[in-house]
N, C-alpha and C positions, 0 to 999 in steps of 0.2 A: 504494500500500500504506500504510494508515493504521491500521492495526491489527498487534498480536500473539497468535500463540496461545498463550496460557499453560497449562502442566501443573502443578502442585504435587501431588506424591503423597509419601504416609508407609508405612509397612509394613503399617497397617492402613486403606489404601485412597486413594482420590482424596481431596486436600483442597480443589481450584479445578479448574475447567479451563473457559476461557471466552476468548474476544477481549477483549485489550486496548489500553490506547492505550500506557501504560507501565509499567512497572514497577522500584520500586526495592528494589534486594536488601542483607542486610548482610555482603560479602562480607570475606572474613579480616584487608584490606588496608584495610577500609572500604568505606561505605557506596557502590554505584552503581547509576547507573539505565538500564535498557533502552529503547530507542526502536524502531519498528519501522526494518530497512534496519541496526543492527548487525551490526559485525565479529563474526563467530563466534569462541568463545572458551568455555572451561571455567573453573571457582569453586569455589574451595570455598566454603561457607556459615560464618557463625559465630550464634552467637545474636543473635538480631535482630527485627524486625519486615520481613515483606515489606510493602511500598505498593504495593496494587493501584489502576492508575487506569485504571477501563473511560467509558465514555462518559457514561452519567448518575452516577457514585458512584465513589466510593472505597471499597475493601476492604481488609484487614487482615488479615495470618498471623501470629503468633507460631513462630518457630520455636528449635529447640535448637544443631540444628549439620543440614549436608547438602552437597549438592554442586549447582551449574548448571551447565545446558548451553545456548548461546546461538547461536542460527543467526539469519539475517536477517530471519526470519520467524516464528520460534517460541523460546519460553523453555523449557524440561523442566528442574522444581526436584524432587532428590530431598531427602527430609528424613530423618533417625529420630524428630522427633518437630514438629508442629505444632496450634496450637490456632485456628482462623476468631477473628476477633475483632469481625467488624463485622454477621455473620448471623444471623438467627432474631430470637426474640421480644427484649425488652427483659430479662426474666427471663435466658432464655440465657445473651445477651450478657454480664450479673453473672459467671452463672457460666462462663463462658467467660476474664472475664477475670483471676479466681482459678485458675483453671484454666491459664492462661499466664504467671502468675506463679510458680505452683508447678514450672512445666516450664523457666523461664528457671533459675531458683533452684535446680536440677536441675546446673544443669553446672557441672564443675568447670572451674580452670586456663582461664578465659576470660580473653581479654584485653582484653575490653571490658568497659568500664562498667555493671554489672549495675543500678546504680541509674538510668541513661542510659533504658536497656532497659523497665525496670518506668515510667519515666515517659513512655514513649511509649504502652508499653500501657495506663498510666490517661487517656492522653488520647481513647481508644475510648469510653471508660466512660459 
């Protein structure tokens, strides 16, 4: 088993769902990363960037706050709010990642480093 299956879903629909190699999430405690063959375990989410790492590429979620679920074979991320940061055209991507700044900048009573946050997502850019 060298793979996971990843879910990311928001309330207005799928945001990923694909096989990956790993993934790393920004969980409340901090930052961790998934392997496939993980202890099952629950998370809450905090504002963060997911790191998705599938076989040829790396992808990128911007997200608000959400919960994981982690079994030994599959991840299921719920969110209330995420933005892709690494999909579609060159254009998009721009607005995608104003578009993730505005949703970081969105929460209150975080405890992470909002500026941490926004400089991860400009390294997408």
């Amino acid at each position: 088993m060298d793979t996971l299956k990843l879910s990311i879903v928001a309330p207005n629909g799928q945001i990923f769902s694909d096989e990956v190699k790993s993934v790393t999430l920004p969980g409340k405690e901090g930052e961790f990363g998934v392997l496939p063959g993980h202890a099952s375990l629950v998370s809450s989410l905090t504002v963060g960037v997911i790191i998705i790492e599938k076989a040829e590429s790396t992808e990128a979620v911007a997200i608000n706050w959400g919960h994981v679920k982690v079994g030994e074979s599959s991840v299921d991320v719920l969110v209330d709010g995420a933005v892709a940061l690494t999909s579609g055209a060159d254009s998009e991507i721009a607005k995608n990642i104003d578009a993730a700044k505005d949703l970081v900048n969105s929460v209150k009573d975080a405890n992470v480093s909002l500026a941490a946050v926004e400089a991860k997502i400009n390294s997408f850019a």
